[in-house]
VEXKOLPA-399423 format. One record per atom (N, C-alpha, C): z, y, x. Coordinates in steps of 0.2 Angstrom, whole numbers, plus 5000, padded with zeros to 4 digits. Each point is the difference from the previous one (the first is absolute). Layout:
BEGIN
ZYX...
***
This chain:
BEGIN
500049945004500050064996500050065004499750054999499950075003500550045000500150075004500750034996499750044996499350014997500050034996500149964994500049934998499949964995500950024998500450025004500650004997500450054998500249964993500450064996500650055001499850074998500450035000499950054994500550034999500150074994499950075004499750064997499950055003500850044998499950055004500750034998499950004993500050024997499850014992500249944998500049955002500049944996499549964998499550015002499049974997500349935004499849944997499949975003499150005006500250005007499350005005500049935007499750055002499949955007499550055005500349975007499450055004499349985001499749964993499450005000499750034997500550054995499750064997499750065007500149995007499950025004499549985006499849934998499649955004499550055002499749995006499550015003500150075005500550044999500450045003500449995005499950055008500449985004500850034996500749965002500950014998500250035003500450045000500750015005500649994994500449934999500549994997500350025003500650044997500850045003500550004997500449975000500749994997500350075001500250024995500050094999500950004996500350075004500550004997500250094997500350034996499950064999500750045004500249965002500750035006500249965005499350015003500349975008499750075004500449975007499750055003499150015003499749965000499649975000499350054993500350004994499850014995499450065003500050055002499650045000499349975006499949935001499449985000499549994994500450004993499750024993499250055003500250065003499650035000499449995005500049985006499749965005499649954994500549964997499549954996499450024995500250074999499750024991499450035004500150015009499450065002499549925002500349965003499549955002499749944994500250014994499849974994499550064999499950074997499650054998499450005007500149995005499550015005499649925002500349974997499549925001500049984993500050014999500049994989499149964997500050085003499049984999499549975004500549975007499549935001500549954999500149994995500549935000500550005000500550035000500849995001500450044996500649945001500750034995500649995005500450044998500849985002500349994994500549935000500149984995500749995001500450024995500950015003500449964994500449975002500549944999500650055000500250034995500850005001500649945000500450025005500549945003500750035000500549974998500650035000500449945004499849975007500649975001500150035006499550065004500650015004500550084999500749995004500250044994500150034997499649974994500150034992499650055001499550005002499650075003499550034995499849924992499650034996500449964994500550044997500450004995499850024993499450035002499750024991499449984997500250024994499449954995499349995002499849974998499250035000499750074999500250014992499950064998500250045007500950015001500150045006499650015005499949925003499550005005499250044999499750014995499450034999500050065001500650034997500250064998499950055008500649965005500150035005499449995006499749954999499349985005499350054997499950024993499750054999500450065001500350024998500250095001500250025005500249945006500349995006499550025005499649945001499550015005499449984996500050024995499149994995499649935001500549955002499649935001499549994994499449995000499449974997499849935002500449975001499949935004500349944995499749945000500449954994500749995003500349984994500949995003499949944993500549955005500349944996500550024997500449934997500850014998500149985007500750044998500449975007500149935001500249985006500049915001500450015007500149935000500650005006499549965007499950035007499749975002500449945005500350005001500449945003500749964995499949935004500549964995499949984996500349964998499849934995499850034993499850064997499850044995499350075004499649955007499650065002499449974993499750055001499450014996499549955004499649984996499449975000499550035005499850044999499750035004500550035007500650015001500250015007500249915001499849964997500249935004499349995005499450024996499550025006500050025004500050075000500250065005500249985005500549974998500750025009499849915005499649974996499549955004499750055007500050054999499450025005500550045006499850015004500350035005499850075003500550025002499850085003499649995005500150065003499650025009500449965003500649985001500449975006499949944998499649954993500149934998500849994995500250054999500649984997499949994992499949944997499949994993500650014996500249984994500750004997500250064995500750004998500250074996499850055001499850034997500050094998500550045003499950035005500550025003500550084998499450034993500550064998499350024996500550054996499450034995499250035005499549994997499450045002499549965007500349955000499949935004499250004996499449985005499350014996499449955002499749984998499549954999499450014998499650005005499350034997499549935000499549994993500049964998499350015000499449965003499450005000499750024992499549994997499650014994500049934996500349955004499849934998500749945001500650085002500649974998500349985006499649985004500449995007500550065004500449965001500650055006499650015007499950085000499650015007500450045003500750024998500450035004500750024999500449995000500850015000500350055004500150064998500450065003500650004997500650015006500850024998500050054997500950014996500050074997499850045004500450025006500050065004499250045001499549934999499550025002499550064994499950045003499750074995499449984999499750024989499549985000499450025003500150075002499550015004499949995008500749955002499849985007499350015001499749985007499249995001500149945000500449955000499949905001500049994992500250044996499950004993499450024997499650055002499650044996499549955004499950005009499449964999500149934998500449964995500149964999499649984991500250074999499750004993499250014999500050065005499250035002499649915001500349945005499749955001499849964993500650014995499749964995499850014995499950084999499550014994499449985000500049974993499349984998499450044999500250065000499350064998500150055006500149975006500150075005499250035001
***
């Protein structure tokens, strides 16, 4: 099975899947609205809007397990991700990415490895995954790492489908 074949809910509640996004390169990001961390929100929103039209999305996973860093509702969470830093990007429901209640789709993910080879848990909110057009994991960035690094950006410029 693909990770786009697997089920999730949109923040909103819709039942979907990242196949509603198939064929587009990903940058999945477990996203929190009070970490310190949080203002790569913006970084994300600029590199979602400037690769948009060849292909690509940032796609964010609210997570509250580290913590307690994303506490609020959905609705909340919408509220503050738009008025906040104007994200135009898809957002799930929140999910848990490590431990016996990770989400489907992080049971894939953390299969893959970063730059140093290190596979396994999510190491903190904003943890990133950039996902070919066709669902493969082509890259694993730590939190720390800015989305607009350059080992990120030319990462993503590699796998747009409409460069």
């Amino acid at each position: 099975m693909s990770i786009h074949d697997i089920a999730v809910n949109t923040l909103t509640g819709e039942p979907s899947s990242l196949g509603s996004l198939r064929g587009k390169a990903l940058l999945v990001v477990n996203v929190a609205s009070k970490c310190g961390l949080t203002p790569q929100y913006s970084a994300l929103e600029r590199l979602h809007a400037k690769y948009a039209p060849q292909g690509f999305s940032v796609v964010g996973f609210p997570c509250n397990q580290f913590g307690g860093q994303e506490p609020g509702t959905a609705e909340e969470i919408a509220t503050f991700c738009s008025a906040t830093y104007g994200v135009t990007f898809p957002m799930f429901e929140k999910v848990e990415v490590n431990g016996a209640n990770r989400h489907p789709v992080y049971e894939a993910l953390v299969e893959s490895a970063d730059a140093d080879g290190a596979a396994g848990d999510v190491q903190w909110n904003f943890e990133k995954f950039l996902l070919s057009p066709d669902g493969e994991v082509l890259a694993r960035f730590r939190p720390r790492t800015e989305p607009e690094d350059e080992a990120v950006v030319r990462a993503v410029e590699a796998a747009l489908p409409n460069a």
